[in-house]
C-alpha positions as CSV (number, residue, x, y, z in Angstrom):
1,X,0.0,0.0,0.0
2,X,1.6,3.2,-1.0
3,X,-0.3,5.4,1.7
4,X,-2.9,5.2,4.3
5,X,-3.7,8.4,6.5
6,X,-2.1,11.9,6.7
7,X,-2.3,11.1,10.8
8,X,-0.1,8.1,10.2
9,X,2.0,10.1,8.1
10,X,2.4,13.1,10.9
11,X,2.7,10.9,13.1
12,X,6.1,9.5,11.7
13,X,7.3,12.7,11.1
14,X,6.5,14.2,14.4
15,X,8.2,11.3,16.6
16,X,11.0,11.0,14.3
17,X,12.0,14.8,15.2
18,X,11.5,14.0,18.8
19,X,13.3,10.5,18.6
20,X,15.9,12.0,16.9
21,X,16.5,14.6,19.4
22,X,16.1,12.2,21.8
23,X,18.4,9.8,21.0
24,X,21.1,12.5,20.1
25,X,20.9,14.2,23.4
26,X,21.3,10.4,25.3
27,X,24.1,9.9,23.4
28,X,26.4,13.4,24.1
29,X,25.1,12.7,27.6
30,X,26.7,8.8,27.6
31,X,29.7,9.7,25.8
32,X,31.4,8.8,22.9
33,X,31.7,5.1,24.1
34,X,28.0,4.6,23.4
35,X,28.7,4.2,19.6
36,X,31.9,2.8,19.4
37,X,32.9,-0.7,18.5
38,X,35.7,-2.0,21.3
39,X,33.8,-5.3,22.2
40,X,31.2,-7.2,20.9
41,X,28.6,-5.4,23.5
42,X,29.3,-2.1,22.4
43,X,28.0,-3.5,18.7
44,X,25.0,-5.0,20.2
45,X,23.4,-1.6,21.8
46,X,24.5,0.3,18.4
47,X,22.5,-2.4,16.5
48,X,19.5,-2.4,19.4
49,X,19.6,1.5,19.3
50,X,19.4,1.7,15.8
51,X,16.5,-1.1,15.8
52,X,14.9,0.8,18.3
53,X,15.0,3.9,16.7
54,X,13.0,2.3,13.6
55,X,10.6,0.0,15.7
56,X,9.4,3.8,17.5
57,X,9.5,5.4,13.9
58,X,7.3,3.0,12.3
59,X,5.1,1.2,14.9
60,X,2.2,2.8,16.2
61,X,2.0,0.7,19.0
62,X,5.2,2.1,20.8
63,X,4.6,5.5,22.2
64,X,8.0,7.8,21.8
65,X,8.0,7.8,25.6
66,X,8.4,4.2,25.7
67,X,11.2,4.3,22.6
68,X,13.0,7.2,24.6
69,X,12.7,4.8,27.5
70,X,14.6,2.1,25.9
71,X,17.2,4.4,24.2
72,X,17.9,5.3,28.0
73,X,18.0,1.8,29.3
74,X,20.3,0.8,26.4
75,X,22.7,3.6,27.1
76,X,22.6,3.1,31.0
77,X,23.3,-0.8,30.6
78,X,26.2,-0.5,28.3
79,X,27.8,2.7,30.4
80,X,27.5,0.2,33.5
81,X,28.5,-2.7,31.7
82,X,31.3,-1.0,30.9
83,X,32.1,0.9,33.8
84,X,32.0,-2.3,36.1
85,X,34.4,-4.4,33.4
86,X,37.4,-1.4,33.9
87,X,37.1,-1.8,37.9
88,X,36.5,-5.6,38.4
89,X,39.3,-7.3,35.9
90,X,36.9,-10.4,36.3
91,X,33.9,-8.9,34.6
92,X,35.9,-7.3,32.1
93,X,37.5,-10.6,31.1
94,X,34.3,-11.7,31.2
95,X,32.6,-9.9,29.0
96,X,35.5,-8.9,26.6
97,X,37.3,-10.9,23.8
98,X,40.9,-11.1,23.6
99,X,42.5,-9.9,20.0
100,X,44.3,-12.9,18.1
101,X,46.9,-13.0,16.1
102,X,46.2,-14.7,12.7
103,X,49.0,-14.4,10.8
104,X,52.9,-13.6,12.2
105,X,56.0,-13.0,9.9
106,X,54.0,-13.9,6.2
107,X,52.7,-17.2,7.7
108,X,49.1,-18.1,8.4
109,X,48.4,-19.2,11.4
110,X,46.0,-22.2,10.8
111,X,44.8,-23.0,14.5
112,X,43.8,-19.5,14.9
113,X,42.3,-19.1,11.9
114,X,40.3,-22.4,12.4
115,X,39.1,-21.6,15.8
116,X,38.2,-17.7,14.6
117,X,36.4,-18.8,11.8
118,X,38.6,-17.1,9.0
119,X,39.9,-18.0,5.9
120,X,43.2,-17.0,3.9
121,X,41.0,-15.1,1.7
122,X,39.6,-13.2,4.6
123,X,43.0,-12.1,5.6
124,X,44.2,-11.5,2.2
125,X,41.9,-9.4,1.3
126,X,42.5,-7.1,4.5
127,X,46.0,-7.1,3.0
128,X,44.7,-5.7,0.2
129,X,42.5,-2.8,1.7
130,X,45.4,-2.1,3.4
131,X,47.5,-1.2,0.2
132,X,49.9,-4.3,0.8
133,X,50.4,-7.0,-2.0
134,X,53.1,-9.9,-0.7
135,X,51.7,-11.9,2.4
136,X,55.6,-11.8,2.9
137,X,55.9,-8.5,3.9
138,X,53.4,-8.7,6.8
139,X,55.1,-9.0,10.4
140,X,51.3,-9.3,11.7
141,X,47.3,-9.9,11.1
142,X,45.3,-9.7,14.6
143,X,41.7,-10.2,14.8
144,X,40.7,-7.6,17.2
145,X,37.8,-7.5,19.6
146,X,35.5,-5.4,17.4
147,X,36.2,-7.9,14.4
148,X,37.9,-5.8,12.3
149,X,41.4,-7.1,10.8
150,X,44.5,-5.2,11.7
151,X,47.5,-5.4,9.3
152,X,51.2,-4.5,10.7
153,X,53.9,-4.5,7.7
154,X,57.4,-5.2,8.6
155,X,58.3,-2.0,7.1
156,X,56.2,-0.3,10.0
157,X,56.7,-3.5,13.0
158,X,59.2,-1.5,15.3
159,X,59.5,-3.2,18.6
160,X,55.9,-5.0,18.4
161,X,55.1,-3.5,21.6
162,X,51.1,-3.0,20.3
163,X,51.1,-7.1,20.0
164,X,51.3,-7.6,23.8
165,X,48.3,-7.8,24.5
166,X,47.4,-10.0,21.5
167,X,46.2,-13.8,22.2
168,X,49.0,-16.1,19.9
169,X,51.2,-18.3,19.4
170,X,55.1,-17.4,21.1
171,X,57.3,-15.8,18.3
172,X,59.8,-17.8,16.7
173,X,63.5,-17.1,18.5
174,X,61.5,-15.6,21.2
């Protein structure tokens, strides 16, 4: 159906300008953490806020009170979630994924990739968003906590000192 009342119409446009607002003032007041990607959680209440925002939008049966509601709620739980994982190191091991190392000095590293789900192609074509051609001149591929695939050439290694905290296999002469 292409249209069905001008109320329904107003409607959407009124609580769109009010959910807007809403959800933009909840999210200066939560701080920039609210839409970032560190951890699988913070993804989650991006997703539910952006599924929120269009369930309010759409569906006459949720007021904008009761979407403004959950926009709170959302923001609330993931500032305490993640205000309790950076003062009890249990929760936040918990609740947070460890980055992996994928691929060290040009060579795959098969268990990782196994047990992350990945595939050579997945990390070769990472390699290739990242500008980089030879597999060879790679010192590092770490799947991060977010998911995304970070790329360290050897040209730009150094002393490693940003792999420390990565999940992997001992280096070779190390």
């Amino acid at each position: 159906m292409l249209f069905d009342t001008w109320y329904d119409l107003a409607r959407v446009a009124a609580v769109s300008v009010l959910s807007y607002g809403a959800l933009v003032v909840i999210l200066r007041v939560s701080g920039n953490r609210s839409l970032a990607k560190l951890n699988i959680f913070d993804f989650v209440v991006t997703i539910a806020l952006g599924s929120t925002l269009a369930t309010v939008l759409l569906t006459s049966d949720v007021s904008f009170s009761e979407g403004a509601l959950a926009f709170v709620m959302l923001a609330a739980l993931q500032w305490l979630v993640s205000w309790v994982s950076v003062r009890a190191e249990w929760f936040g091991k918990l609740i947070r994924s460890e980055p992996r190392l994928v691929m060290r000095d040009g060579e795959f590293l098969e268990q990782a990739m196994r047990g992350e789900r990945l595939t050579r192609s997945d990390v070769e074509a990472e390699i290739r968003k990242k500008g980089l051609g030879a597999v060879e001149d790679i010192a590092a591929v770490v799947l991060e906590t977010d998911g995304e695939l970070s790329v360290i050439a050897k040209s730009a290694e150094g002393s490693r000192s940003a792999l420390r905290s990565v999940k992997g296999p001992a280096r070779k002469g190390s």
